[in-house]
Structure formats: structure tokens, C-alpha cells
C-alpha positions as CSV (number, residue, x, y, z in Angstrom):
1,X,-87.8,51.1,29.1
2,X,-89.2,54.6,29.9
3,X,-86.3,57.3,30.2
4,X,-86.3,58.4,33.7
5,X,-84.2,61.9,34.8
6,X,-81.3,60.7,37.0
7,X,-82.2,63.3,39.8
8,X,-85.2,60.8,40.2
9,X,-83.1,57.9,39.8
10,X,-81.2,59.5,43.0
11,X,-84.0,60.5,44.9
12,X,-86.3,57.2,44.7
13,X,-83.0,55.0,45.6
14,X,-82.5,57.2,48.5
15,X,-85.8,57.3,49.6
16,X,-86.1,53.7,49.4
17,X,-82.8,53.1,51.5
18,X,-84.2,55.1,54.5
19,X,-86.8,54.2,54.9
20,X,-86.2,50.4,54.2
21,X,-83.3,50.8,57.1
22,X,-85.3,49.9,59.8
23,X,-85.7,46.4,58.2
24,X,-82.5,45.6,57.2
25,X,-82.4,42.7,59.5
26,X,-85.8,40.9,58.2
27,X,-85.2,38.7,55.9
28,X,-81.8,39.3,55.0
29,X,-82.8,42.7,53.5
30,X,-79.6,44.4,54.3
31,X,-78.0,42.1,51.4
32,X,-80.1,43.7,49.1
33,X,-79.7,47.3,50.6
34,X,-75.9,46.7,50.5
35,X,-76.1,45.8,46.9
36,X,-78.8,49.4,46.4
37,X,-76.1,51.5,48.1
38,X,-73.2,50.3,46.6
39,X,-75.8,51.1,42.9
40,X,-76.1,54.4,44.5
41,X,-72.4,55.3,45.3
42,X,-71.3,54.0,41.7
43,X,-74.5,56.1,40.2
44,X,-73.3,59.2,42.1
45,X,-69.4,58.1,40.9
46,X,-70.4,58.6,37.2
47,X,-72.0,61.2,37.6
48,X,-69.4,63.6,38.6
49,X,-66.8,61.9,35.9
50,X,-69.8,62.4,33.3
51,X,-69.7,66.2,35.0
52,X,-65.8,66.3,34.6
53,X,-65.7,65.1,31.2
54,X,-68.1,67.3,29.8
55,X,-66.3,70.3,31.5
56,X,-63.0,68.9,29.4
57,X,-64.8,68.5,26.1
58,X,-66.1,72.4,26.4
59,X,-62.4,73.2,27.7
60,X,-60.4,71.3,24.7
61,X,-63.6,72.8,22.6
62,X,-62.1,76.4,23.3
63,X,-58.6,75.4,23.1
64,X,-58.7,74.3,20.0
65,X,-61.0,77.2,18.6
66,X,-57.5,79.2,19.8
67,X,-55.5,76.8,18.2
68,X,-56.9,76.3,14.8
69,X,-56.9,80.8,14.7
70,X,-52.8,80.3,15.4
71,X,-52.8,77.8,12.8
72,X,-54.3,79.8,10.3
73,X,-52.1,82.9,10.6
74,X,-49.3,80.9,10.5
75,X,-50.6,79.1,7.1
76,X,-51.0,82.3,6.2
77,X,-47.3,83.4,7.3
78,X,-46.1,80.3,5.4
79,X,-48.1,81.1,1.8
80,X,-46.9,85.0,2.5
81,X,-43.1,83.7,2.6
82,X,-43.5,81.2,-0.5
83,X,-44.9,83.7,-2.3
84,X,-42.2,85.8,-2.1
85,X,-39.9,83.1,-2.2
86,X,-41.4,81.6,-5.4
87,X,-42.5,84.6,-7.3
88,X,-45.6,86.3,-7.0
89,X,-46.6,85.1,-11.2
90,X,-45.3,81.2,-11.1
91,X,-48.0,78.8,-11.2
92,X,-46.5,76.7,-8.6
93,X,-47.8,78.6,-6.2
94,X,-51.1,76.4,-6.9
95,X,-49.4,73.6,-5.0
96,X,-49.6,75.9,-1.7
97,X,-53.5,76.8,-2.4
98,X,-51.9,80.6,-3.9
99,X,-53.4,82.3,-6.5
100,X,-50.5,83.4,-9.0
101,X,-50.9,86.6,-10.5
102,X,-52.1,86.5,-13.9
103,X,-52.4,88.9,-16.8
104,X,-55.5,90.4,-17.9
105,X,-57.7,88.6,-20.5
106,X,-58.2,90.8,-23.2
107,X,-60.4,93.6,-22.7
108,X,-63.5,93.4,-24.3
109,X,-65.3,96.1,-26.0
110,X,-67.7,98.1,-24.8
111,X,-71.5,97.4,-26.6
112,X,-72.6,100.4,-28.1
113,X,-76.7,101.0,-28.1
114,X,-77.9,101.6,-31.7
115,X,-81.1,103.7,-32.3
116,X,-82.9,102.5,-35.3
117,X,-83.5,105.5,-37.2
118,X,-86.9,105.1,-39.0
């Protein structure tokens, strides 16, 4: 089944219904008109929820783009606070994803260039 764009959709339904309203009476058309209209009015129906919806996803999009920055200064409050609260050097700060501070490795020796002499 080809993909057809629902503005086409809309306008070939609508089309059809006027002009098929003159004959509504032949043949007991207007059943089948009833049953195109009431396609129509659900068709439009979705449309605008699809239309809301989509406006609520970008809305709780951005609201939790605000959210999630709040969270992280306040995981960042929390960690601040243990830290001091735990001691900046005591490795259970790895618990809390902190970095303890360590002591220097020993510090290595600088190499020296030698020039042969020949």
C-alpha cells in the first residue's frame, strides 16, 4: 500500500462527498456517504490529538531538559556535602562517584640527554 500524505487523504474524501451529495438518494448511496463522513470526522479527530500529543512530547521534552540541569546541581550539592562530611582523602567517597584525594606517586626523574663524545 502506497503512503499517501493525509492532506490528500482529506482533500480526495472531501471532494468525493460533494460532489457525490447530489446522489445520495440512488441506490442507497447516502449509507455509504454516512459511513465516508463519519471516516472523515474520526480522520480529522486524530489528527488534532496526534497534533496535541506531539506538542506534549516537545513540552515534557523541555521540561525535563530543565529538570535533569536541577538534578545535576543538586547531585553535585549532595557529593559537595559528603565530601566534606566524609573527608576529602577517604576512599569511600568512591561509593558516591568522588574522587578522593590521593598523594603523589613518586616523582620520577627527569632524563638527562647524553652527548656521545667521540
Amino acid at each position: 500500500m502506497p503512503k499517501i500524505a493525509l492532506a490528500d487523504t482529506f482533500d480526495d474524501w472531501d471532494s468525493l462527498l460533494q460532489a457525490a451529495a447530489p446522489y445520495k438518494d440512488k441506490k442507497d448511496l447516502y449509507l455509504h456517504l454516512d459511513k465516508l463522513q463519519a471516516a472523515t470526522d474520526r480522520l480529522h479527530e486524530l489528527e488534532a490529538l496526534r497534533q496535541s500529543l506531539q506538542a506534549q512530547r516537545q513540552e515534557a521534552t523541555q521540561e525535563m531538559g530543565e529538570v535533569k540541569a536541577a538534578g545535576k546541581l543538586a547531585a553535585m550539592e549532595v557529593r559537595t556535602i559528603l565530601k566534606g562530611v566524609v573527608g576529602p582523602r577517604n576512599e569511600g567517597l568512591v561509593r558516591f562517584k568522588v574522587k578522593p584525594l590521593r598523594k603523589r606517586g613518586p616523582r620520577r626523574k627527569a632524563a638527562t640527554k647524553t652527548n656521545p663524545s667521540s
